[in-house]
Every structure is written in structure tokens, then in C-alpha cells.
C-alpha positions as CSV (number, residue, x, y, z in Angstrom):
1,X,77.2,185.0,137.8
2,X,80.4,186.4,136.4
3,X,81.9,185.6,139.9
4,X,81.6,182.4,140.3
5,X,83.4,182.2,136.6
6,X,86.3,184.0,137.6
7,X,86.9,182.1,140.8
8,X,85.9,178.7,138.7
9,X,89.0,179.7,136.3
10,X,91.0,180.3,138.9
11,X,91.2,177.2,140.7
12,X,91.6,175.2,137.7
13,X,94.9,176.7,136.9
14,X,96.1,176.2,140.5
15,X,95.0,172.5,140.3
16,X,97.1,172.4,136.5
17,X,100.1,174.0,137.8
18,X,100.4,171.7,140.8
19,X,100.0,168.4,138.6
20,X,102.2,168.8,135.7
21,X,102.8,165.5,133.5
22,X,106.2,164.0,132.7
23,X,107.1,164.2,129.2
24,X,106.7,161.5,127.3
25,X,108.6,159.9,124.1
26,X,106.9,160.2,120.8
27,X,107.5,159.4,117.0
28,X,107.4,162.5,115.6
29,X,107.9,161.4,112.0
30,X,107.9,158.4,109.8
31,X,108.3,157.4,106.3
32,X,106.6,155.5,104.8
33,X,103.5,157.2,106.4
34,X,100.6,156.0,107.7
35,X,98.6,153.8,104.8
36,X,100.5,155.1,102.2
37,X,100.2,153.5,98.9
38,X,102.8,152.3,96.2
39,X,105.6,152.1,98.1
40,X,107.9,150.9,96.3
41,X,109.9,147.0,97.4
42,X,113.4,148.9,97.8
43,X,112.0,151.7,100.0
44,X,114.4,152.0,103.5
45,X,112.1,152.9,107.0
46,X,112.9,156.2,108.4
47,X,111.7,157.3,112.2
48,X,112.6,160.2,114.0
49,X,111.3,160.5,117.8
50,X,110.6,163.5,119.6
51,X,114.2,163.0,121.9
52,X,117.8,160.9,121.9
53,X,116.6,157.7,122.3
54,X,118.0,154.4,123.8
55,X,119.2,152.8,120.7
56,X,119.7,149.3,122.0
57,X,115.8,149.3,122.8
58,X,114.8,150.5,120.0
59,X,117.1,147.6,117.6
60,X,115.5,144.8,119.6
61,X,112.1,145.5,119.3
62,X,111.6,147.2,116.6
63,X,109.6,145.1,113.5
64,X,108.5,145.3,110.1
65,X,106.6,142.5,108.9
66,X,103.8,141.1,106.3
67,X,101.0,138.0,106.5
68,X,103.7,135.8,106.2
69,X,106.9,136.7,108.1
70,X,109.1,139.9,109.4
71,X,111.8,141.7,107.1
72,X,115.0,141.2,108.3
73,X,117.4,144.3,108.1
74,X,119.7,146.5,109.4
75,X,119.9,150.3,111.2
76,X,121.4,153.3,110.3
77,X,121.5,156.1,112.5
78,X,121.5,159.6,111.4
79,X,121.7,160.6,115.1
80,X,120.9,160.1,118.4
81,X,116.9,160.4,117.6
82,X,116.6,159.6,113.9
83,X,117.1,155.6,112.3
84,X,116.8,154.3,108.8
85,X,115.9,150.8,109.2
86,X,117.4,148.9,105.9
87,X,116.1,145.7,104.5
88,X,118.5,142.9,103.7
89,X,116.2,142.0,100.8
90,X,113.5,144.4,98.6
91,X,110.2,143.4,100.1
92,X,108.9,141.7,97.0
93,X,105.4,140.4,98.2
94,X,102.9,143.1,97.4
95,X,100.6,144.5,100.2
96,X,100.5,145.5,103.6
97,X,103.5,145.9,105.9
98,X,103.1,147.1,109.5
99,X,105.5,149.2,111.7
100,X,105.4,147.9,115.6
101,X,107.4,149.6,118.2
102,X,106.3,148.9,121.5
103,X,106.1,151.9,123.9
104,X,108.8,150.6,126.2
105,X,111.1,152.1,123.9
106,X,113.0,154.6,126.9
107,X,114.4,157.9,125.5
108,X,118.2,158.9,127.4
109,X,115.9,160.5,130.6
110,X,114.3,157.1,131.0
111,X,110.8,157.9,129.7
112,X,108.5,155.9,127.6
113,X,106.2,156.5,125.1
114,X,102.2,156.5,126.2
115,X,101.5,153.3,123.8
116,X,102.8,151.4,121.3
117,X,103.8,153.1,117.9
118,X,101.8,151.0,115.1
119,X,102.0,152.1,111.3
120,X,101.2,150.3,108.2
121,X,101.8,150.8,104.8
122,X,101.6,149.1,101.4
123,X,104.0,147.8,98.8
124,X,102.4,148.3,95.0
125,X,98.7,150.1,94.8
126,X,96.7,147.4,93.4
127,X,94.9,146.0,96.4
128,X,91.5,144.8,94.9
129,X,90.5,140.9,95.2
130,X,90.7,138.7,92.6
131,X,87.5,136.9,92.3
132,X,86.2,133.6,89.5
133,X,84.0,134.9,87.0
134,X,83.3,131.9,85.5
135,X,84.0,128.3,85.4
136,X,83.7,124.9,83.9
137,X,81.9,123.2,85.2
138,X,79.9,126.2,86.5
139,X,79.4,127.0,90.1
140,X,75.5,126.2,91.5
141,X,74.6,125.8,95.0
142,X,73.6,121.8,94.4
143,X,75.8,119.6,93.0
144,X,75.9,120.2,88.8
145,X,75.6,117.2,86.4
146,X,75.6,116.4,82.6
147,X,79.6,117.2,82.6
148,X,81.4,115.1,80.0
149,X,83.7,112.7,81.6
150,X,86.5,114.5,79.2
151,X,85.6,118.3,80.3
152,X,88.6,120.1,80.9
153,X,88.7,122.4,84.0
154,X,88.6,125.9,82.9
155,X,88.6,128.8,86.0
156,X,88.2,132.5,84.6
157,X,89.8,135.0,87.3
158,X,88.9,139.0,87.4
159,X,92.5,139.5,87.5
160,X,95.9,138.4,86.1
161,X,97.0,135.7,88.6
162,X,100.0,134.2,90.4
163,X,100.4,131.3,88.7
164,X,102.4,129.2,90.7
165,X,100.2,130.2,93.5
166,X,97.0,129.2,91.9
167,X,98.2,126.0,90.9
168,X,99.5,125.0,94.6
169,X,95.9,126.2,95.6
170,X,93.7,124.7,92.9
171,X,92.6,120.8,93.8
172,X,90.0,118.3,92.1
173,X,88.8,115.2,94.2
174,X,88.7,112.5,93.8
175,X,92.1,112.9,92.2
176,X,92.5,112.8,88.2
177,X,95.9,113.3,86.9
178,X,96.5,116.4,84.6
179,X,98.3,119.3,83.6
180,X,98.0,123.7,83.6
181,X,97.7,125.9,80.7
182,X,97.2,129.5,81.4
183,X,95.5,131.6,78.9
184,X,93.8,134.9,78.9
185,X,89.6,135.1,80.5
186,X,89.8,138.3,78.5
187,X,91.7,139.9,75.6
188,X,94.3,141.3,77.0
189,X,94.5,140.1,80.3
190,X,97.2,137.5,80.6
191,X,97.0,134.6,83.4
192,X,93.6,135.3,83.7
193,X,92.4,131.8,82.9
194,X,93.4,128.6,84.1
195,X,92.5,125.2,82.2
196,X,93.3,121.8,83.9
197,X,93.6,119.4,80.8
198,X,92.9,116.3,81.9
199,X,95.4,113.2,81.0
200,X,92.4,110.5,81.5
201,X,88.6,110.5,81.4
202,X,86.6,110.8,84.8
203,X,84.8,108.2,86.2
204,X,81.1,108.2,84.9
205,X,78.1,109.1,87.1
206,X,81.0,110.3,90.0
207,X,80.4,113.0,92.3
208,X,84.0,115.7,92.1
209,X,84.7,118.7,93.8
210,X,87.1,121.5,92.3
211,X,88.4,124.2,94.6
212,X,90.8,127.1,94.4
213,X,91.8,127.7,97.9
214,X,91.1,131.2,99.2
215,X,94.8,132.0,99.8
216,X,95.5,132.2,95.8
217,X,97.1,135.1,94.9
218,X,96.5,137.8,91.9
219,X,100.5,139.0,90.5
220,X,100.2,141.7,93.7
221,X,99.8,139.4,96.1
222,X,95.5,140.2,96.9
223,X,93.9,136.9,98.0
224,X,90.0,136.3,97.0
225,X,89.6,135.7,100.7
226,X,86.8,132.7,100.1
227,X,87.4,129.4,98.2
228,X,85.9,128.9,95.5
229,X,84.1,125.1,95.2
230,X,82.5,123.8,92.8
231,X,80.4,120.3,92.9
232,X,79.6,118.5,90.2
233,X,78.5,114.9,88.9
234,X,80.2,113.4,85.3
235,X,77.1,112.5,82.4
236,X,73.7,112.5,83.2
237,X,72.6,108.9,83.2
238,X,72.2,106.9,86.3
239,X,70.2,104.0,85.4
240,X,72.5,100.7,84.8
241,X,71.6,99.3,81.2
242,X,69.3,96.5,80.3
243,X,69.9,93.4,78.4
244,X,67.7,92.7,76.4
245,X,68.5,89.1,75.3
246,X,70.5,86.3,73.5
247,X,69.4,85.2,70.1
248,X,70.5,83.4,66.7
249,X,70.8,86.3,64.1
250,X,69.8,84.4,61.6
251,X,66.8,83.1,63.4
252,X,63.6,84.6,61.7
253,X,61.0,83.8,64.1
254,X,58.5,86.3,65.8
255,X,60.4,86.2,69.1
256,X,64.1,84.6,68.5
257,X,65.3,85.1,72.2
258,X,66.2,82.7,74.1
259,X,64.9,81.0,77.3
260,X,67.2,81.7,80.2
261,X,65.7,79.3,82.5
262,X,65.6,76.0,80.0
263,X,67.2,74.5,77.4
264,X,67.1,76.3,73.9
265,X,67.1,73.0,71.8
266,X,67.3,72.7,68.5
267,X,69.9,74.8,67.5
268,X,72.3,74.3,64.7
269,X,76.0,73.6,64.8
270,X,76.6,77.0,62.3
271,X,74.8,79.3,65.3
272,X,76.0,82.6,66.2
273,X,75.3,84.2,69.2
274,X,73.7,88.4,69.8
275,X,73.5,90.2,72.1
276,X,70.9,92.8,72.6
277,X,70.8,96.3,75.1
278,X,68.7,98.9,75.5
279,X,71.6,101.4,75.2
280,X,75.4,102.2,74.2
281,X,77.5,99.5,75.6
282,X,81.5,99.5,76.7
283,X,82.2,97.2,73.9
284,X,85.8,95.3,75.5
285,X,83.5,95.0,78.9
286,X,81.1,93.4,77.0
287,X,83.2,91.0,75.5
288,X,85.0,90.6,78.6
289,X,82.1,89.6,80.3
290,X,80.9,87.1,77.5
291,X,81.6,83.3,77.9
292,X,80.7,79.9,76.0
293,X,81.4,76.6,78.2
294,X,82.6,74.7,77.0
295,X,85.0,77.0,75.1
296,X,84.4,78.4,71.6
297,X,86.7,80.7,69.9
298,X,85.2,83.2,68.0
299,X,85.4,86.8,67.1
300,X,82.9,89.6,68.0
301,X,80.9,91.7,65.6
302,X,79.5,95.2,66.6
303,X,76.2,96.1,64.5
304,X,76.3,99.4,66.6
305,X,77.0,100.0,70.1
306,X,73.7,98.6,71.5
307,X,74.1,95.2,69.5
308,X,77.1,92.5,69.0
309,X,77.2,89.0,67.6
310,X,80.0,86.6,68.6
311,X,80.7,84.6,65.2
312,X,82.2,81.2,66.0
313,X,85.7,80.7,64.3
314,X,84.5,77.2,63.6
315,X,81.1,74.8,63.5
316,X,80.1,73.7,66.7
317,X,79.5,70.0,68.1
318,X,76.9,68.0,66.5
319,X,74.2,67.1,69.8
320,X,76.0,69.0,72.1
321,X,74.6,71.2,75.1
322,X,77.0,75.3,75.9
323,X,76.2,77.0,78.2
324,X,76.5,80.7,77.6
325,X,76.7,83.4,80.1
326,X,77.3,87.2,79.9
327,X,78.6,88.8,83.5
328,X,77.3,91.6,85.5
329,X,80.6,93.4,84.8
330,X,79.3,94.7,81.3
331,X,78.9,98.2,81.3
332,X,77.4,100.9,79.1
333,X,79.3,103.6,78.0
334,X,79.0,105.7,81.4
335,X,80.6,103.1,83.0
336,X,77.4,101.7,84.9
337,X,76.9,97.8,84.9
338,X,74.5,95.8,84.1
339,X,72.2,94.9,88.1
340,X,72.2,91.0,86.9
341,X,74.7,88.4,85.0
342,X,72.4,86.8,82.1
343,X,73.2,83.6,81.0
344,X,71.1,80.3,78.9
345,X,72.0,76.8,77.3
346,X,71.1,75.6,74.1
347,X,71.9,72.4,72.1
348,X,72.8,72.1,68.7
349,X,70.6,69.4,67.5
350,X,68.9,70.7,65.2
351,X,68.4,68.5,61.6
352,X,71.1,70.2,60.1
353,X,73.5,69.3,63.0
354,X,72.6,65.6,64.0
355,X,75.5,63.1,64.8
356,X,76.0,60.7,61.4
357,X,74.7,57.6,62.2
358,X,74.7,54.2,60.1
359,X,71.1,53.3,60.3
360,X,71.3,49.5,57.9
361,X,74.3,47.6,57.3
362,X,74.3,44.4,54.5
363,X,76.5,42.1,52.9
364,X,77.6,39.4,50.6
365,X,80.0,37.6,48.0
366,X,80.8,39.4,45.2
367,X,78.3,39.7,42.5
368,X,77.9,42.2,38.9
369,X,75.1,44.0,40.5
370,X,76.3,43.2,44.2
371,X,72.2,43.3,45.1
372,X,71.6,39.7,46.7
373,X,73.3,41.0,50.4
374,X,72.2,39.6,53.7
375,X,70.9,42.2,56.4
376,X,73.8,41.9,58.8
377,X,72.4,44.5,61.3
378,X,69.8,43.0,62.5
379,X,71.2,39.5,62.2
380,X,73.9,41.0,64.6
381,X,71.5,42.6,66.9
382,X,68.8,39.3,66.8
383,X,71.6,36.7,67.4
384,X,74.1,38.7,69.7
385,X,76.7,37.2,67.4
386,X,80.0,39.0,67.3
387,X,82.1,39.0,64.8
388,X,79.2,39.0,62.4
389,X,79.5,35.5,60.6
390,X,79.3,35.8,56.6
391,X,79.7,33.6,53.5
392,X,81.5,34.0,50.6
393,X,81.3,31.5,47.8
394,X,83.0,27.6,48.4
395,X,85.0,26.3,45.5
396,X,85.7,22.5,47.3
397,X,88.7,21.9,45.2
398,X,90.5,24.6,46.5
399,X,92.5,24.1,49.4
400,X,92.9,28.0,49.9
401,X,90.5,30.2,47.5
402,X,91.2,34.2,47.4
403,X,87.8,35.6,47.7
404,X,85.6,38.7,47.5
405,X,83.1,40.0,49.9
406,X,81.1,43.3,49.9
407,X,79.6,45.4,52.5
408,X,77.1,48.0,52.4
409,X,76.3,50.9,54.6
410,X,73.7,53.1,54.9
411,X,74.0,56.4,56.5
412,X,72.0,58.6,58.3
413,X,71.8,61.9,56.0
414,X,73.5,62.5,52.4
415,X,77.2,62.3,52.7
416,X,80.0,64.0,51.8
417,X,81.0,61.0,49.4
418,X,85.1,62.0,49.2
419,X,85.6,62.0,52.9
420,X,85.3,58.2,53.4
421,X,88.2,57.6,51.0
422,X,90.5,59.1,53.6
423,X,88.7,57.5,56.2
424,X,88.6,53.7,56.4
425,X,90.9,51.1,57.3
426,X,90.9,46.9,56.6
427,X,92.8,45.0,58.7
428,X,93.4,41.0,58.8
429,X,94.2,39.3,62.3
430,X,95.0,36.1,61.1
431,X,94.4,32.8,63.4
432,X,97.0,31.0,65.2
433,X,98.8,28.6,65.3
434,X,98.4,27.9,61.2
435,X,100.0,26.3,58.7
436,X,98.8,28.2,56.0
437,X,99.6,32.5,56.1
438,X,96.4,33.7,54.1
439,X,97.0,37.1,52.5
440,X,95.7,40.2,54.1
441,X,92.6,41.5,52.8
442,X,92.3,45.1,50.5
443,X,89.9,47.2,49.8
444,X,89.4,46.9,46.2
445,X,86.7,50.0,45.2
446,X,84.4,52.1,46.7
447,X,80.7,53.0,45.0
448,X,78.3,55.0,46.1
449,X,74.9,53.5,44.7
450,X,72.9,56.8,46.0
451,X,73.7,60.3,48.4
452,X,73.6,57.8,51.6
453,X,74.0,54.3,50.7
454,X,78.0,52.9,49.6
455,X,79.2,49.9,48.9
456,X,83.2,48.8,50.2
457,X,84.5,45.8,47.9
458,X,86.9,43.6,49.7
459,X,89.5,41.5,48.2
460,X,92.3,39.2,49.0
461,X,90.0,37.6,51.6
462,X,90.1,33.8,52.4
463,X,87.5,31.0,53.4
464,X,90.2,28.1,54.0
465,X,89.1,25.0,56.2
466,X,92.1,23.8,57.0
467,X,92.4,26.8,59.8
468,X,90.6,28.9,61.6
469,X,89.4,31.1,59.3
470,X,90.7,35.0,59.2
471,X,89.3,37.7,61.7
472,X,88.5,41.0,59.1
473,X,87.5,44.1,60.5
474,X,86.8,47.1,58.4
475,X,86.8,50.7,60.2
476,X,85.5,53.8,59.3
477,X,86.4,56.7,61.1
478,X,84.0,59.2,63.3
479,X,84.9,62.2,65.4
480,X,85.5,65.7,63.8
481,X,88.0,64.2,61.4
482,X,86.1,61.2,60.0
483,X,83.7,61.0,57.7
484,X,81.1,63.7,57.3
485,X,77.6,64.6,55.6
486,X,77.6,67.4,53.5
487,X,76.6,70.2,56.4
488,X,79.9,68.5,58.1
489,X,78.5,66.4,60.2
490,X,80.5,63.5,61.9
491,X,79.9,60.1,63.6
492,X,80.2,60.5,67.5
493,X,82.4,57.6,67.2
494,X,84.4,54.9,64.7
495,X,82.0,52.9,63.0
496,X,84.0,49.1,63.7
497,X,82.4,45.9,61.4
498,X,83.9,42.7,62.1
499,X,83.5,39.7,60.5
500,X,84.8,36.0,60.2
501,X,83.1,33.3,57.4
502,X,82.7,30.5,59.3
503,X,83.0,26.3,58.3
């Protein structure tokens, strides 16, 4: 057995000494070393190989170089198999460098090294991963909701950060203009937290997503190496509001809302108009939405934010038919709108808002207790006579005879008795041709004999047979600026009484 070791041993060496391999160029030392630590940014390269070495090859391929790029520099040779590689600039990023020279780096005999040289070393020591601890709104694996369409943007970091590199990293969509303000997460630790203050509200019941891109960096250059997103929804309310109807505020009755498929009738001229929801509205939307045709100008009163009255700057139209109408575009507070526009008509005839009318008209000459008058109405209406023919008293001597005739009207409701003084007119058209120019006819008094009932007294009139006799017609005026009852009230139009005495 111990022969066949010795003869074993023996061949081996002949086989080693007839084979020898060619020597081969190696790095026998450099600085930085392998994975060292807290090298500092101004630190020059230093490699020293095991023989002279062809310096040209070396220059061209040699590399230092980060993530991002390669340092540019220059070479100083100690001698013919030592360099110091200088960089133009301190290698200010923090973190790993490597060292590459490839192996077909020749030495002065022509020999190469048996692979390529690799190194790597790292600027600073802190090489830990900055990570979110917490944030607003908070990070769940479903979208979160119930965030306030205000909420400012607040990210906690583990670590003191890059600011300028978190900012260009960070991103909300859909987009909402804002600003950064950097604070500490923890006492002490500055640039920890980062707070996007928002310049305008979100959109309500929107779905946003908040990211910080994993390639933020901590103040040593360590990336968190994920991205951290965030989902959420603004406010917690996604069910459009409900309106609940239009009604008269000061209507008392058990249900005061009106119909919104007929007409509300009997409505007075003094109305205002509510508006009832079932939650906190957007009060300009709201009153953006709201219309009256045909147009009313008015002003808006908010109770609270569920219910507003629109307040008329002036009475309404006696007998007349609006037609009111809120839009879908009303919204509640969150921003949602309402599924349907709403809308109604009502008429404002209601007794306190009914058109003046002149129900009897009478007439006659002049008398103390002017009470013997004709009915002149329904003479008028009977005979289809027009002008309405009347008689005033005949003295036969006279040739022409200045007379007095009175007429009486009786209105409809009780009257604002110092709005007709403003508000009638006599006027003579005299006949032609005519020898005789008869004088044109005055009012002489006005008396109101009860709330609804007045008597005009005419003068300066004339009966004379020698001519046709004088065409008189006495106006009173309607429309919003003629007479008026005492709720305001107004004729629809100019009450117009003509008469002429004839032969």
C-alpha cells in the first residue's frame, strides 16, 4: 500500500513540472478596499498590480461609477505598477461606488489578468432605508374614505429626507394645486415629515391617489426601494340629496307643499317661495339653480343649510300664473346634485290678490244728496249704446247752459281712497264744425260715500242744441300704477267712461 503512494506522488510532480502556467497580472492592492464603509467624498483611488503595467490600457478602461453615472477624473502614477485615480469633483452622492477593470488590462510581457477586477465601496455609513411610518390619509389595502375635502397631506419618513428629492417624487392625482412644508415626524429629527397644504378644497366623493416614488432619497442618498400609494375617497356621503318640496312659509296648513304636476292656485300676490332638503345644501348652487318665469327679483333667505326662502323684492301680479323651477345642478355640501330638476306653477289669485274690478257704474245731474242716478252699466250693456247717453237738467232759455253731471263707481274690494286723486283724467272732444266753442269740462270733487263706492262731480259741462253736443270721457287709470285697493291691488286695465247728453 505504501508503494503505490510513492509512485502515485511521483507522477504527479512529473505531470506539474511539465505543465507550468503563465503568470498572470493581478491587483495586488487597493484603496478604498473591498466594501469599505465611510469613505469619505474627497477620497482619491489607489491600485497597485502585481507587475509594470500597460498604462494606456489601463486609462481607457478603467471606471468608477454610482446608480447614476461614472466619476470623471484623472491618473497619477506613482510608477510603472501603481495609479491614483483622481476625481475632478468629490463624489457627493452617498452610497455605493464600484471599481471595474476589465481583465484585458496587459502588463509590459503582454499578459492579462484571469478576470475582471470588480470592487465596491461606499461613500458615508448610513445605508439603512428610509421607510413612511405614517400618513394622512393612512395607508389601507382598499381604497380609504371619510377624508375631509380640506385634509392636508402629511407623510412621516423614518429618516431625515432629501427634500428636493421627495418633493420631485411625491404626486397626488387627480391633480390639486399646493405647496411643501417640511417639519419634524419626531423631536429631533428634522425633514422627517412632509405636509402638502393644499391651495383649494378636493373634489367631494372623488377617488385620489398619493404616492412617493420609490426613488426618494433619505440626506445619504438610501432609496425606500417601493413606492408608497395611498388610495383614498374625500367625505363619506355618496347619496345625492333630496328635495323635499316648495311651499309658502307662511302657509299654515297640514301639508303646505305644493303640487308639482298642477297648478297651485290660489296663492297671494305677497307669496314667498321655500325650499326644503333633506340635508346641508351648497347654498350659491342652490340659488343658481332657482328660477321664477316670468322673472321676479328677490333676495334669498337661509333658515339653515337644509332650508331657504326666496323673498320677492316686490308684490307679485294680481291673477297671474309663474312657473317656478329649481335645476338638477343644486348640490349639497359634498358636492353631489340633486338626480331630478323640481319645478311647479301657482297663480296668485287668491282674495287678497284679485284684479280691481268696477262691478256698478251710475249717474246723473247734480243734486245735494246726488242719490237719484241712473244705472248706466247695464243700460250700456242692455242697449249696446256707446258713448253712454245721459241727461243733465234743460233750462230752455239758455242758448248754452254750463252744467253739472256726476258719476258713480263702484269697485270691487275697499280701495285705497288717495290713489284715485292721482289717477283720473276728464277730457272734452268737442264736435265739429261748431259755432259755439263750449268750455272743457273739470272735475270739480271727489267723495267717497263708503270703502268701495265714489262719486266724481263734473263741471263746466254743456247740453247746447245748437251743436252737436260735447263727447266727455272720464278715465281712471289701471295697471300697477293706477288705482289700487288697500292690499295694492290694481285694475288689469284703464277703466274708460264715455258719455255724450243727447237732444
Amino acid at each position: 500500500m505504501i508503494k503505490k503512494i510513492v509512485v502515485l506522488l511521483v507522477f504527479l510532480s512529473v505531470v506539474s513540472c511539465d505543465n507550468i502556467l503563465p503568470e498572470t497580472l493581478k491587483v495586488e492592492k487597493c484603496s478604498p478596499s473591498y466594501n469599505e464603509t465611510g469613505v469619505s467624498s474627497d477620497r482619491t483611488i489607489v491600485l497597485e498590480f502585481s507587475s509594470s503595467v500597460n498604462k494606456q490600457d489601463v486609462e481607457e478602461s478603467f471606471n468608477v461609477s454610482n446608480s447614476q453615472s461614472s466619476v470623471e477624473g484623472s491618473f497619477n502614477w506613482r510608477n510603472s505598477k501603481s495609479f491614483e485615480f483622481i476625481p475632478d469633483d468629490p463624489m457627493e452622492a452617498k452610497g455605493r461606488y464600484v471599481i471595474l477593470l476589465p481583465r484585458s488590462v496587459r502588463d509590459e510581457d503582454g499578459n492579462v489578468m484571469s478576470q475582471d477586477f470588480i470592487s465596491e465601496f461606499y461613500i458615508g455609513d448610513d445605508f439603512t432605508a428610509p421607510s413612511v411610518t405614517i400618513s394622512v390619509p393612512p395607508f389601507s389595502s382598499s381604497a380609504v374614505t371619510g377624508i375631509s375635502v380640506s385634509q392636508n397631506l402629511i407623510i412621516n419618513f423614518s429618516k431625515t429626507m432629501d427634500k428636493a428629492s421627495v418633493e420631485e417624487n411625491f404626486s397626488v392625482s387627480p391633480s390639486i394645486s399646493g405647496y411643501f412644508l417640511w417639519g419634524e415626524s419626531v423631536p429631533g429629527l428634522s425633514d422627517s415629515q412632509l405636509t402638502y397644504v393644499l391651495l383649494e378644497n378636493m373634489d367631494y366623493g372623488k377617488l385620489y391617489t398619493m404616492k412617493i416614488s420609490s426613488d426618494a432619497e433619505d440626506i445619504n442618498g438610501n432609496k425606500p426601494g417601493v413606492d408608497y400609494i395611498v388610495n383614498f375617497i374625500t367625505g363619506d356621503d355618496f347619496t345625492p340629496p333630496d328635495f323635499t318640496g316648495f311651499f309658502d312659509p307662511l302657509d299654515i296648513s297640514p301639508d303646505p307643499y305644493w303640487d308639482e304636476a298642477a297648478l297651485n292656485e290660489g296663492k297671494s300676490r305677497d307669496i314667498q317661495i321655500a325650499m326644503r332638503f333633506n340635508e346641508a345644501m351648497d347654498r350659491i348652487s342652490v340659488e343658481d339653480s332657482f328660477s321664477v318665469t316670468p322673472s321676479v327679483s328677490g333676495t334669498f333667505k337661509w333658515n339653515d343649510d337644509m332650508n331657504v326662502v326666496f323673498i320677492p323684492t316686490e308684490k307679485l301680479d294680481c291673477e297671474k300664473t309663474y312657473f317656478v323651477k329649481l335645476d338638477k345642478n343644486a348640490k349639497d355640501i359634498h358636492g353631489l346634485n340633486l338626480e331630478n330638476s323640481h319645478s311647479c306653477e301657482f297663480r296668485t289669485n287668491a282674495p287678497d290678490s284679485l284684479n280691481v274690478t268696477c262691478t256698478f257704474i251710475s249717474g246723473g245731474p247734480w243734486t245735494s244728496d246726488c242719490s237719484d242716478y241712473v244705472d248706466v252699466t247695464f243700460s250700456l250693456l242692455d242697449t249696446g249704446l256707446w258713448p253712454v247717453p245721459i241727461t243733465m237738467d234743460d233750462e230752455a232759455d239758455d242758448t248754452l247752459r254750463t252744467q253739472i253731471y256726476c258719476v258713480k263707481f263702484e269697485f270691487s274690494s275697499d280701495m285705497n281712497k288717495y290713489s284715485i286723486y292721482d289717477n283720473y283724467l276728464i277730457e272734452t272732444i268737442k264736435s265739429i264744425p261748431s259755432s259755439i266753442d263750449p268750455g272743457n269740462a273739470v272735475v270739480d270733487s271727489i267723495r267717497w260715500i263708503d270703502n268701495r263706492t265714489v262719486i266724481l262731480k263734473i263741471g263746466n259741462m254743456t247740453n247746447d242744441l245748437d251743436h252737436t253736443p260735447a263727447l266727455y270721457r272720464l278715465s281712471i287709470s289701471g295697471g300697477k300704477n293706477g288705482i289700487a285697493d288697500i292690499n295694492g291691488n290694481y285694475m288689469s286695465q284703464d277703466l274708460v267712461f264715455e258719455m255724450k247728453e243727447m237732444p
